[in-house]
DRENVO-846510 format. One record per residue (C-alpha): x, y, z. Coordinates in pm, whole numbers, padded with zeros to 5 digits, always signed. Example, Ala and Ser with C-alpha at 12.3 -4.5 7.8 and 13.67 -1.06 7.14 Angstrom:
<atoms>
+01230-00450+00780 +01367-00106+00714 
</atoms>
This chain:
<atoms>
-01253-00563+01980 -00978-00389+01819 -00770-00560+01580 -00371-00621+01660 -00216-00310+01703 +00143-00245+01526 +00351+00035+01613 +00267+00401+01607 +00608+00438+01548 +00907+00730+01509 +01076+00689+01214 +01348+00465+01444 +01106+00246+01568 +01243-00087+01389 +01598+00002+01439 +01627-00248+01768 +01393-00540+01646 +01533-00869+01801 +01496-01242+01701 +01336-01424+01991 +01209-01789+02044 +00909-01883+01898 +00573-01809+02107 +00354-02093+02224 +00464-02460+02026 +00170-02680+01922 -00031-02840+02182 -00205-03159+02182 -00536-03224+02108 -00856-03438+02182 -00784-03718+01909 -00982-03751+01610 -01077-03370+01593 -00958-03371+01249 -00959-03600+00971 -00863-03604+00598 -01289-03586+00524 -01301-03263+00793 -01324-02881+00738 -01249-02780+01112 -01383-02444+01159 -01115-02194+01318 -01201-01836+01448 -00946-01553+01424 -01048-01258+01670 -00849-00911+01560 -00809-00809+01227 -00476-00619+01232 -00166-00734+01035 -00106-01021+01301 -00476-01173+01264 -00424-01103+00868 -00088-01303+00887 -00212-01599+01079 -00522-01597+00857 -00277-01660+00506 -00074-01883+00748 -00393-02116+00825 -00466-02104+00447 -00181-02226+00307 -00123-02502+00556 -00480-02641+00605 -00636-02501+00317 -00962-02722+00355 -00993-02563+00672 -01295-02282+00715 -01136-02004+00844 -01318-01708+01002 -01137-01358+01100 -01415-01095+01327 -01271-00765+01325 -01458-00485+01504 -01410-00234+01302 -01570-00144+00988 -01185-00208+00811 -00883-00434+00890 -00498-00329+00897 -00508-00201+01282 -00318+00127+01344 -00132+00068+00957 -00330+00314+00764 -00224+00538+00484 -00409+00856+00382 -00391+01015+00007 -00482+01368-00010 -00417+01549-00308 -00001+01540-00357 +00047+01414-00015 +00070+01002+00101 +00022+01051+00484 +00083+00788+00746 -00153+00696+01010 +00111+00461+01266 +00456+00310+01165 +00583+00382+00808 +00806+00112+00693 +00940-00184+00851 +01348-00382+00810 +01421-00639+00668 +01725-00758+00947 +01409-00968+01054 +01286-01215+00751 +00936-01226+00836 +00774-00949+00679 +00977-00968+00342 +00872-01308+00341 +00500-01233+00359 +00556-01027+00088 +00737-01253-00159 +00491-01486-00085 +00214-01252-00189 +00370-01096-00481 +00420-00804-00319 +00806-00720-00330 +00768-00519-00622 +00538-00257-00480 +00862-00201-00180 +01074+00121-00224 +01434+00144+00028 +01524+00485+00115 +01667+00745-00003 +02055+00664-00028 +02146+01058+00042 +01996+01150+00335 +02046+00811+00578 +02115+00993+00869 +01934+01133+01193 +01971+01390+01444 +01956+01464+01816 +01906+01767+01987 +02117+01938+02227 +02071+02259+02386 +01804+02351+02085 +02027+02250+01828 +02048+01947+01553 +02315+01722+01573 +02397+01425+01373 +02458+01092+01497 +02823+01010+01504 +02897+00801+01232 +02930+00383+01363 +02716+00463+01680 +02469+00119+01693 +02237+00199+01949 +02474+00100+02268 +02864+00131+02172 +03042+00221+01867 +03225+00097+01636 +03455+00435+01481 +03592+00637+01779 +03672+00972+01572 +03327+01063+01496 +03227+01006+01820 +03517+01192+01979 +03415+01476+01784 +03049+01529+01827 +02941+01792+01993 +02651+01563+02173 +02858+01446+02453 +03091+01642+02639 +03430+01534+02724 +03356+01397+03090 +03106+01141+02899 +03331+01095+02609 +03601+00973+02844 +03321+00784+03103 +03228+00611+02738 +03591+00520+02636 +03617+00371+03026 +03294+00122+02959 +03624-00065+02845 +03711-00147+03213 +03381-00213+03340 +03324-00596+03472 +03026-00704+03342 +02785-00781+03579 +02738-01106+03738 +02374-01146+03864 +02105-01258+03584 +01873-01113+03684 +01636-00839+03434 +01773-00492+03458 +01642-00201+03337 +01778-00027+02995 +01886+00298+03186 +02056+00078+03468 +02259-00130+03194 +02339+00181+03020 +02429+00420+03311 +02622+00105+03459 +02852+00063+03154 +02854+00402+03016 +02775+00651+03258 +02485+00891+03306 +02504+01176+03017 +02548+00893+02755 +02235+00767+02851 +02077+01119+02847 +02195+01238+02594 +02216+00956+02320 +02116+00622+02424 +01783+00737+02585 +01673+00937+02304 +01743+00703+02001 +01596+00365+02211 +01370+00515+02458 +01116+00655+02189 +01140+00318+02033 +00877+00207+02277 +00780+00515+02404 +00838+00354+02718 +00999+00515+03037 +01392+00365+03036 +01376+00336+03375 +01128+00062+03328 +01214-00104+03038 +01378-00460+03050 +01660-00491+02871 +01641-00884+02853 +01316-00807+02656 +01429-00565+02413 +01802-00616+02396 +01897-00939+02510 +02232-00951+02226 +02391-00679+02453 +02342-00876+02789 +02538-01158+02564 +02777-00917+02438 +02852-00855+02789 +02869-01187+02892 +03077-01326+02631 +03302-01035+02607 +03339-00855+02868 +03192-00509+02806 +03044-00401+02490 +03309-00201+02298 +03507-00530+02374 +03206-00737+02165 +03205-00443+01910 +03560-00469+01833 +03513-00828+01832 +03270-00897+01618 +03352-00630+01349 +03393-00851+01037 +03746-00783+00815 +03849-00735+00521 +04171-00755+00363 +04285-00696+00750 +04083-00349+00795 +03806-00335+01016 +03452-00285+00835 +03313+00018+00849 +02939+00092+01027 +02654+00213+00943 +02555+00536+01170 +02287+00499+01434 +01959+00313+01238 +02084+00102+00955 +01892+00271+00716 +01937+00028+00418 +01722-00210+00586 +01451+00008+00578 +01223-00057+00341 +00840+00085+00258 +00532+00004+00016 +00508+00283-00204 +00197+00333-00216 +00164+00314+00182 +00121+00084+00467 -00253+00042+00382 -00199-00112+00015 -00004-00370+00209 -00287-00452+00397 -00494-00451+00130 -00254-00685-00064 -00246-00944+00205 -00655-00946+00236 -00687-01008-00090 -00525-01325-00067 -00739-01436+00176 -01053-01646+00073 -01374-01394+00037 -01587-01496+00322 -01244-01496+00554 -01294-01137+00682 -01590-01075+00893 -01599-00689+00930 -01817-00535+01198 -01826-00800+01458 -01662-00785+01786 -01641-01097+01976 -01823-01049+02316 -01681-01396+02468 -01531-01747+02446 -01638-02040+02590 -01532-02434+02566 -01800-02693+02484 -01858-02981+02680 -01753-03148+02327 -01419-02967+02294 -01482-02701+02062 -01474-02347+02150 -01816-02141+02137 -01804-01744+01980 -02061-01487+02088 -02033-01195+01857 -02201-00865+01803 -02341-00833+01427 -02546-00494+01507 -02791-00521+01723 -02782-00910+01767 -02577-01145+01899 -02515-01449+01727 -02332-01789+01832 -02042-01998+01643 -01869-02270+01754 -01513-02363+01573 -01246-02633+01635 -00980-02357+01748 -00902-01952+01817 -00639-01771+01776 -00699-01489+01993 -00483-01168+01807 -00624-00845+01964 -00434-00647+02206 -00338-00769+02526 -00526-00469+02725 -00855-00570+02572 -00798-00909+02627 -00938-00987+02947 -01303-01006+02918 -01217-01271+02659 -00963-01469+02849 -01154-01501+03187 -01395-01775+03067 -01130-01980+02925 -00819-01958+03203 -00889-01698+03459 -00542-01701+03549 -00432-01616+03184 -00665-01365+03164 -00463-01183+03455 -00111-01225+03370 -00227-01113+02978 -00367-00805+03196 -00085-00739+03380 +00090-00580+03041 +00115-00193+03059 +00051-00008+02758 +00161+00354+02634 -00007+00595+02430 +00120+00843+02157 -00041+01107+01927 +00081+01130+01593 +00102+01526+01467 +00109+01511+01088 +00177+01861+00925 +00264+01926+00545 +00507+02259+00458 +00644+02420+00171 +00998+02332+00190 +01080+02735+00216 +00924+02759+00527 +01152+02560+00661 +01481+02728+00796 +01694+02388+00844 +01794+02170+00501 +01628+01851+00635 +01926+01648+00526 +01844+01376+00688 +01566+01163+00816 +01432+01362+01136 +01546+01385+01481 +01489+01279+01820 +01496+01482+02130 +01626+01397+02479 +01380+01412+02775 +01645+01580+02991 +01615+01848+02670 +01284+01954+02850 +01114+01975+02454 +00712+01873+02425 +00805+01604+02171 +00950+01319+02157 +01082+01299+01794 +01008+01473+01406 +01019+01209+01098 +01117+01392+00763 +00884+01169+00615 +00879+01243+00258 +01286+01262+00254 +01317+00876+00387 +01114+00775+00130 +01058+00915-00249 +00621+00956-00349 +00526+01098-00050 +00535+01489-00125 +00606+01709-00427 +00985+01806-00444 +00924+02155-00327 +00687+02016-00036 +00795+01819+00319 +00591+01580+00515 +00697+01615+00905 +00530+01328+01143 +00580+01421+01526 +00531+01206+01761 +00421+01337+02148 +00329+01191+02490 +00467+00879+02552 +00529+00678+02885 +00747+01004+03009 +00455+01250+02889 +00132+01094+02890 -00029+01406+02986 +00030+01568+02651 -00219+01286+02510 -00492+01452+02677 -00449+01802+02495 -00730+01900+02247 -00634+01913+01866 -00619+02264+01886 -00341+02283+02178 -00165+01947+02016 -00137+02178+01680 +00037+02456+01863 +00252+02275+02088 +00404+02128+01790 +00418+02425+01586 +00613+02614+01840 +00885+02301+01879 +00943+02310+01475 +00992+02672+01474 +01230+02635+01734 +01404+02332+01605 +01407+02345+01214 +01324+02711+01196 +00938+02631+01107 +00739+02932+01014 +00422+02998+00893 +00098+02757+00881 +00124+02419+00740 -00066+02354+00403 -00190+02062+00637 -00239+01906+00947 -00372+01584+01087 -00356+01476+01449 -00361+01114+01445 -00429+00943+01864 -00292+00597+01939 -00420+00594+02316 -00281+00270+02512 -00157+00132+02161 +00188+00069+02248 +00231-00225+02456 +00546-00194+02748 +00836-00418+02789 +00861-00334+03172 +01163-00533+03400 +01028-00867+03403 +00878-00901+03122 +01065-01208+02930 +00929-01389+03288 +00598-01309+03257 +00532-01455+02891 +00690-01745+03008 +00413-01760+03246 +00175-01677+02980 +00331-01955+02749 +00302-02205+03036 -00103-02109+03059 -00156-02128+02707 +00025-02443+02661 -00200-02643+02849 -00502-02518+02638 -00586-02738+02338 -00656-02527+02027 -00628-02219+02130 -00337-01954+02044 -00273-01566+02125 -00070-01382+01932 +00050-00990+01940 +00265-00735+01971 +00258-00777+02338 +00423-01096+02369 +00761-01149+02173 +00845-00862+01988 +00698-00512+01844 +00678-00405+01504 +00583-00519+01194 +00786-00840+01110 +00720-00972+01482 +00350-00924+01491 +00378-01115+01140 +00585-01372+01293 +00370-01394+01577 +00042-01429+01358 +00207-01686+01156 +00348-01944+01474 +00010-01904+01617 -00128-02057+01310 +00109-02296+01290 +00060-02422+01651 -00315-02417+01516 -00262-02603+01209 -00020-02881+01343 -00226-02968+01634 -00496-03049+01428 -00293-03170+01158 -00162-03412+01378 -00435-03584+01596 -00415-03925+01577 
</atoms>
């Protein structure tokens, strides 16, 4: 069993991280499972940053508790991996996370682990999009669905007129009445028109999940623009609205991603993993030892069968909190709720391959002022977006060196996924000499697979956890917890970690 999977994400894959309700409350419990004299035994299964999270969580809140995490794999962290190879700190998934959301800053305050975060770099907070073949910038106060500064928009050469007008008319709209989920191309196309979508909105939110828009529920991902609608009217209505003052002058935006709220460990993703299992207890981590199945007792507690080699080998604990993927969750589930086990299953995942390729910054034709760029699928391009990895963030590469990180296949290319290395390393080669001018052979290259990693927000989605809530609630000591559920990227998975363990910890906590 794989641990949690985070993000392999483009370098805006945190830009549209929401707040959402907390997933699955405490439940109650057979009384006296727990008194002050007890050290209930609870099992974590996945050892990714959400397992890790709700493994801290359970220690600081019951911290007589015996807590057990069984990860698979011969390491922990999930997809978050950081290679160092010579001058060069490569990447393996997502490679920094925002603050906007407090949960991962908190983590790290609370491990002592703030100091070791770097922001990015102040001159280059900007990213592109392609059109016809060539870089554009974002227009300056675009946030994701409307904008907030009408000149730079007016004047980028992204849009045509037709859609610059069809965007400016997104002021007459009526917002729509039904509540019903809706897909992120039908809200977009409905209030802005069809090339806005294409041509902006689809590239800088679509890769985000690299999910198919068509599919993709908007009350999932973006539920504060269904509100903005609602409330206001339309959103350039809600923009205008909710633009704070001062001295009487409207504030000015950030463009596209608000970079500042980026930030990054600087030594890589992986020393934060390392940082948080290190604060764990030292017989916490059980490496090497997938969890073939669950079971209840006819005593309450929940039984373990796990691999450790060639054996199998039998625990039984007071309560899991099941944090591995929800695609490899249903051998686990079906012995415990069969019904849970199918709606977990009925979660569609995505895959993405990572191309990681290292340059001398004169092979490069473009000045990479900025922090990559993201193509549109109507474009026609083999990728879906290049991160100018070492220029976000300072300690990656030597100044006369680049790191570029492009990301292919998706839910709108999947086939690409199934090309060898070898065709993977040409296909991308040929897109960065036609887009930034690439031109000779990279110093070095990594291709980096995330098959079915990404989990999919399809229409509906928001209804079908609250199914999956409504199952869990009804079992006693016993929690899931993912990326799947409530949220992707790093803060949400360690939000998600953490509320499992607290449902965990007060349900015992409080048995009579």
């Amino acid at each position: 069993m794989n641990g949690t999977r985070s993000v392999p994400a483009t370098f805006l894959n945190l830009t549209l991280l929401l707040y959402n309700s907390s997933f699955f409350p405490p439940a109650s419990i057979p009384p006296n499972f727990m008194s002050e004299t007890t050290s209930p035994r609870i099992a974590i299964i996945g050892g990714g940053i959400t397992g890790l999270s709700a493994a801290l969580r359970l220690q600081e809140l019951l911290p007589q508790a015996k807590v057990r995490l069984f990860e698979s794999q011969a390491r922990v962290g999930g997809v978050l991996g950081t290679e160092r190879t010579g001058d060069y700190l490569l990447e393996q998934s997502a490679d920094m996370f925002t603050t906007r959301e407090p949960w991962a800053l908190d983590l790290c305050r609370r491990i002592g682990f703030t100091d070791q975060l770097i922001g990015t770099n102040d001159q280059y907070r900007r990213a592109f999009v392609v059109r016809d073949g060539r870089l554009h910038p974002v227009p300056e106060g675009f946030t994701l669905l409307a904008t907030t500064r009408i000149g730079p928009l007016l004047r980028s050469p992204l849009l045509s007129i037709r859609a610059k007008a069809r965007m400016g008319w997104e002021w007459f709209v009526p917002p729509r009445k039904e509540n019903s989920d809706e897909s992120l191309q039908q809200f977009v196309v409905r209030r802005f028109g069809r090339e806005a979508f294409e041509r902006l909105v689809q590239p800088l939110i679509g890769g985000i999940y690299t999910a198919d828009p068509a599919r993709l529920s908007m009350q999932a991902t973006m539920p504060n623009f269904i509100h903005m609608e609602r409330q206001h009217g339309g959103l350039l209505r809600g923009m205008r609205n909710q633009r704070p003052t001062r001295a009487g002058k409207p504030e000015v935006a950030e463009s596209g991603a608000r970079y500042g709220l980026f930030v990054a460990p600087k030594d890589g993703m992986e020393s934060l993993v390392q940082a948080l299992a290190a604060k764990l207890q030292p017989d916490v981590v059980q490496k090497n030892s997938p969890v073939e199945s669950i079971a209840r007792s006819t005593d309450g507690s929940w039984l373990l069968k796990f691999a450790r080699g060639s054996a199998v080998e039998e625990q039984n604990f007071a309560a899991v909190v099941v944090a591995a993927p929800a695609n490899v969750c249903r051998p686990l589930l079906e012995s415990v709720d069969a019904e849970l086990a199918t709606l977990v299953a009925r979660i569609e995942y995505a895959g993405c391959t990572v191309v990681v390729n290292c340059f001398r910054r004169d092979q490069l034709t473009h000045p990479l002022n900025g922090f990559g760029v993201v193509v549109p699928h109507i474009e026609g391009r083999r990728i879906i977006a290049t991160s100018f990895s070492s220029v976000k963030f300072s300690g990656r590469a030597p100044d006369d060196r680049i790191i570029l990180r492009t990301f292919v296949g998706g839910a709108l290319q999947p086939e690409l996924n199934q090309l060898d290395d070898s065709a993977l390393t040409q296909l991308v080669a040929e897109e960065l000499a036609g887009l930034l001018g690439a031109r000779g052979a990279p110093e070095l290259t990594r291709v980096v697979r995330w098959n079915k990693s990404m989990p999919q927000y399809h229409v509906g989605h928001v209804q079908l956890v609250d199914q999956i809530e409504a199952r869990v609630e009804r079992i006693p000591r016993f929690a899931l917890a993912g990326n799947a559920y409530r949220g992707v990227g790093i803060p949400f998975c360690i939000r998600s970690g953490e509320n499992a363990a607290e449902r965990i910890a007060a349900g015992l906590q409080n048995a009579p």
